[in-house]
C-alpha positions as CSV (number, residue, x, y, z in Angstrom):
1,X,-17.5,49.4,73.9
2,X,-18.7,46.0,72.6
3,X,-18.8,45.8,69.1
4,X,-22.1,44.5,67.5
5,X,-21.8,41.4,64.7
6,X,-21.9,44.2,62.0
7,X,-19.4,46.4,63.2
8,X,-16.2,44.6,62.0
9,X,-13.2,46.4,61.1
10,X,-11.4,45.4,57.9
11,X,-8.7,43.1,59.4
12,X,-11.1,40.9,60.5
13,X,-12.7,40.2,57.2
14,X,-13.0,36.5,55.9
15,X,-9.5,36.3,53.4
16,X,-11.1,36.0,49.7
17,X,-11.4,32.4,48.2
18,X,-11.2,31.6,44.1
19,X,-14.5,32.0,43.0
20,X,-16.1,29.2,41.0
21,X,-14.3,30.0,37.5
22,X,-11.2,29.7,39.0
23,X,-9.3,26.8,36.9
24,X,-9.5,23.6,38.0
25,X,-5.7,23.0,38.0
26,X,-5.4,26.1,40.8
27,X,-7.8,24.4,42.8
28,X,-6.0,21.2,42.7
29,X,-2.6,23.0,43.7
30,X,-4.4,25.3,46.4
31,X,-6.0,21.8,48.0
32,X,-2.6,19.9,47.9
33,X,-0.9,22.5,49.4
34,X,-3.6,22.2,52.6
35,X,-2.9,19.0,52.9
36,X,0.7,19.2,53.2
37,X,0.2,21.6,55.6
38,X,-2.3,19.6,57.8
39,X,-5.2,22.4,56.9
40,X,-8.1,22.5,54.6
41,X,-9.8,25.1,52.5
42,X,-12.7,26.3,54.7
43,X,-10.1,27.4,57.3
44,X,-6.5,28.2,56.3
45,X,-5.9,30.5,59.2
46,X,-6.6,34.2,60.7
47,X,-7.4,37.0,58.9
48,X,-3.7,38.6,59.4
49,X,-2.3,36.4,57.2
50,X,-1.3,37.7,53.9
51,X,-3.7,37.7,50.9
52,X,-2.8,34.4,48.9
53,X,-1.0,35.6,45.0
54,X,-2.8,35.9,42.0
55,X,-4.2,32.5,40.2
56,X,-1.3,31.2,38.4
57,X,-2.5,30.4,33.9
58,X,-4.6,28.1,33.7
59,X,-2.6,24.4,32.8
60,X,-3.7,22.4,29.7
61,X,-6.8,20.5,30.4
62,X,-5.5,16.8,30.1
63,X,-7.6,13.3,30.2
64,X,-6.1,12.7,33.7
65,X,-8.3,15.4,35.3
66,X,-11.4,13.5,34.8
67,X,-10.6,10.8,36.5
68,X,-11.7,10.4,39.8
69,X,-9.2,10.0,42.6
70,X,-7.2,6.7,42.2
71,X,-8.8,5.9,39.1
72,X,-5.9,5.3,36.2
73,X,-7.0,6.7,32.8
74,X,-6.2,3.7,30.1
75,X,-6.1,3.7,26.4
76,X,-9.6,2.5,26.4
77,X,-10.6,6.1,27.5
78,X,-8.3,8.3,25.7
79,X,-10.8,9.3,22.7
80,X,-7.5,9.7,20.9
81,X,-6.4,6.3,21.0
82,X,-8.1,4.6,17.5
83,X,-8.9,0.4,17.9
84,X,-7.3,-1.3,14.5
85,X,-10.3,-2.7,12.1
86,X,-8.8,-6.0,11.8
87,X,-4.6,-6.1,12.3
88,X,-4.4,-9.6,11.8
89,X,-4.4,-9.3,8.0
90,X,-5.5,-6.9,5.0
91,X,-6.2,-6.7,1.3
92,X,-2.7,-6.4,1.1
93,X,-1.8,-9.3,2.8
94,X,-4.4,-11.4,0.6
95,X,-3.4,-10.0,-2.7
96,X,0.4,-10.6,-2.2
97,X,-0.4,-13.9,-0.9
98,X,-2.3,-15.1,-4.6
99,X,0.0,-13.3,-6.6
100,X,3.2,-14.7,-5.9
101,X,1.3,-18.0,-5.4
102,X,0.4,-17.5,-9.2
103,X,4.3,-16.9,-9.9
104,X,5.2,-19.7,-8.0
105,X,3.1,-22.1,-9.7
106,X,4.9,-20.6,-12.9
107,X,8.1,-20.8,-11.6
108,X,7.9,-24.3,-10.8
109,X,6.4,-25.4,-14.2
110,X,8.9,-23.8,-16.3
111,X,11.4,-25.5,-13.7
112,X,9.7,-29.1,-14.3
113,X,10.6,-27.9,-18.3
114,X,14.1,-27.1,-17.8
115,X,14.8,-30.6,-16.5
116,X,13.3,-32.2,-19.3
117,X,15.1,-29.2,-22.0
118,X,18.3,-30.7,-22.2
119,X,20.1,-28.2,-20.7
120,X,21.9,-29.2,-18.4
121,X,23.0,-25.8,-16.5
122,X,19.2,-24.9,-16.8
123,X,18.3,-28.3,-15.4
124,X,20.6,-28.2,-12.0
125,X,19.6,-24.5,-11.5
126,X,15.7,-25.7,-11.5
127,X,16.1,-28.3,-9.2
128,X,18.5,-26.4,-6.7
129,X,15.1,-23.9,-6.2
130,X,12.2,-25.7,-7.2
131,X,12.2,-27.8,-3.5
132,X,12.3,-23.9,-2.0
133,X,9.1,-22.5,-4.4
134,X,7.4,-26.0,-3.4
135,X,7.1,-25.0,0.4
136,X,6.5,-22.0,-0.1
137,X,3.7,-22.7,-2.5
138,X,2.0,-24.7,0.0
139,X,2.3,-22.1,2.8
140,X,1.0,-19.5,0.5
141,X,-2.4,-22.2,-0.3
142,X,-2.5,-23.1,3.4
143,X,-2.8,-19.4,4.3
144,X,-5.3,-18.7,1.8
145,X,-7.4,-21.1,2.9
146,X,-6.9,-20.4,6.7
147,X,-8.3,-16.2,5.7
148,X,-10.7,-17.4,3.3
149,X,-14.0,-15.7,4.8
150,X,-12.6,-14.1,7.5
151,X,-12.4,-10.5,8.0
152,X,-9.8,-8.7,6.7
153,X,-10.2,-4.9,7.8
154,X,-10.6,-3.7,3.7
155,X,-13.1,-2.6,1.8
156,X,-14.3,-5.5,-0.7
157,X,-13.3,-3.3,-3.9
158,X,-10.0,-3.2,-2.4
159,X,-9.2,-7.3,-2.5
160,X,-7.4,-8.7,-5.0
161,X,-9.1,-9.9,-8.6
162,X,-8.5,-13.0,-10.6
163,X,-6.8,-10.2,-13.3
164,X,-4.7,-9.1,-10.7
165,X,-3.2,-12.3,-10.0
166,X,-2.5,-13.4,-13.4
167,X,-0.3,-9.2,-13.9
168,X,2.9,-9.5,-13.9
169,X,4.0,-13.1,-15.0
170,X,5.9,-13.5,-18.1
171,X,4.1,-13.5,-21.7
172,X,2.1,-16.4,-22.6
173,X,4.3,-16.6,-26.2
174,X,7.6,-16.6,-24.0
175,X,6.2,-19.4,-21.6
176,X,5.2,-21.2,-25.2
177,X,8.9,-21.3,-26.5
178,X,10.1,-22.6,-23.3
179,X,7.7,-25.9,-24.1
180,X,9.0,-26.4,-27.1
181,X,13.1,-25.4,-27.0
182,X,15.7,-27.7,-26.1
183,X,19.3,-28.1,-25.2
184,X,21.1,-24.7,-25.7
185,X,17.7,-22.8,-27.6
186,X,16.3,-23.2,-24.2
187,X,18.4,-20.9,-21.9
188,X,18.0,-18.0,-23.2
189,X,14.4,-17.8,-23.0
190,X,14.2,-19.6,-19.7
191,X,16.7,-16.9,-18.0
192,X,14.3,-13.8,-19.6
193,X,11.4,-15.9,-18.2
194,X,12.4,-16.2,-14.6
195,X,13.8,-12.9,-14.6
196,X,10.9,-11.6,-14.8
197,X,9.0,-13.5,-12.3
198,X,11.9,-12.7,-10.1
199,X,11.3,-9.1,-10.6
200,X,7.6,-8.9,-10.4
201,X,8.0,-11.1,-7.0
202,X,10.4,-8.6,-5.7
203,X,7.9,-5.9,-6.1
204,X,5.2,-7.9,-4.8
205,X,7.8,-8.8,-1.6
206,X,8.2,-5.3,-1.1
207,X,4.9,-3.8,-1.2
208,X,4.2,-6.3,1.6
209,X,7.1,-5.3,4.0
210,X,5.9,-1.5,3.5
211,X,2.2,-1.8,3.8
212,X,1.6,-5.6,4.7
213,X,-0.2,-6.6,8.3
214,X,0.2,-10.4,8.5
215,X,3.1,-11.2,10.3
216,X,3.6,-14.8,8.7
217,X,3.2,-13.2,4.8
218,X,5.5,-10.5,5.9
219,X,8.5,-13.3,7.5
220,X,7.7,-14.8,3.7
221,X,8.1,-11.5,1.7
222,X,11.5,-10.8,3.7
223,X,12.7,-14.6,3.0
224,X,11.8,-14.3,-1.0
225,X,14.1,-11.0,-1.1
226,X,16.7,-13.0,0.6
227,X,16.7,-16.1,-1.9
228,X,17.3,-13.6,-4.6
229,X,19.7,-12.0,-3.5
230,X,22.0,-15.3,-4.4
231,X,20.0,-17.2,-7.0
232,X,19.9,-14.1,-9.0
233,X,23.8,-14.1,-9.1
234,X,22.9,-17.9,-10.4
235,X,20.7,-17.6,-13.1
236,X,23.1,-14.5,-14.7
237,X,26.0,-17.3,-15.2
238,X,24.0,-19.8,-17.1
């Protein structure tokens, strides 16, 4: 007997698809695995074939499955990559850069006294490192002026003060004996004086290697530890 369009026994059923809250990760699997077989969704075979198994957990939902088909996914669209402010140079970077500009300047006045003290250890040690605090003086004033005006990715309240610059140096009474000892009353006082501006410079040096952004103050801070290191050594035997 013919059987009527209604009249279908159960084997003959359509097989049953994901519905539409099916993750979108199974569906991606599911429509790979047509392809490789050379079939596609709408038509995966006769109705004999065995019921497909249960949707696997759904994956993590990652950027990638946003993107279109050959489209590549770049930081520019991952909402967790963050664009730096400014990275060429901070409040950091500026106030390290005046400060030991300020200790420099210091440095090489009290050196320009030692040659004129009569001491003559004093005097040899000032002009073995006076040359050195002379460069780097002007590479400090350069770079200040190059920045000047430019953004530096920190909050103005954050940039350095005038006060700021002159913390740290030596005490203007200790600076005052220096300008007025000579021969052997000098050393003393002008080892305690750059002592301290070695110190104060070292902190300053280091602050900038941890949290500093400019490359060309950071390459500065590194070489001021590394001329310590020796003239330190230096001063101790005067």
């Amino acid at each position: 007997m013919q059987r009527t369009s209604f009249d279908r026994s159960p084997r003959s059923r359509p097989r049953d698809r994901p519905g539409p809250s099916a993750p979108r990760a199974r569906l991606r699997v599911l429509a790979g695995a047509a392809l490789t077989c050379g079939l596609v969704l709408t038509g995966c075979g006769p109705a004999e074939q065995p019921a497909p198994p249960p949707p696997a957990p759904a994956a993590p939902r990652r950027v990638e499955d946003d993107a279109t088909d050959g489209d590549e996914v770049s930081d520019d669209e991952d909402p967790g990559v963050e664009e730096p402010e400014d990275a060429s140079h901070t409040g950091t970077d500026q106030e390290f850069a005046r400060r030991l500009l300020a200790h420099h300047q210091l440095l090489l006045e009290i050196s320009s006294l030692a040659r004129e003290s009569g001491d003559p250890r004093a005097a040899r040690f000032a002009e073995r490192i006076a040359p050195e605090r002379q460069a780097e003086a002007d590479e400090l004033t350069a770079w200040l002026t190059a920045v000047e005006g430019a953004p530096s990715g920190s909050a103005p309240e954050d940039l350095v003060t005038e006060d700021d610059e002159q913390s740290g140096l030596p005490h203007p009474d200790l600076v005052e004996r220096l300008r007025t000892a000579r021969g052997t009353e000098f050393t003393a006082p002008f080892k305690q004086a750059v002592s301290e501006l070695y110190g104060c410079s070292e902190q300053l040096a280091q602050a900038e290697m941890q949290e500093g952004s400019a490359a060309q103050m950071r390459a500065l801070a590194e070489r001021v530890l590394d001329e310590h290191d020796g003239e330190r050594a230096e001063l101790a035997a005067l």
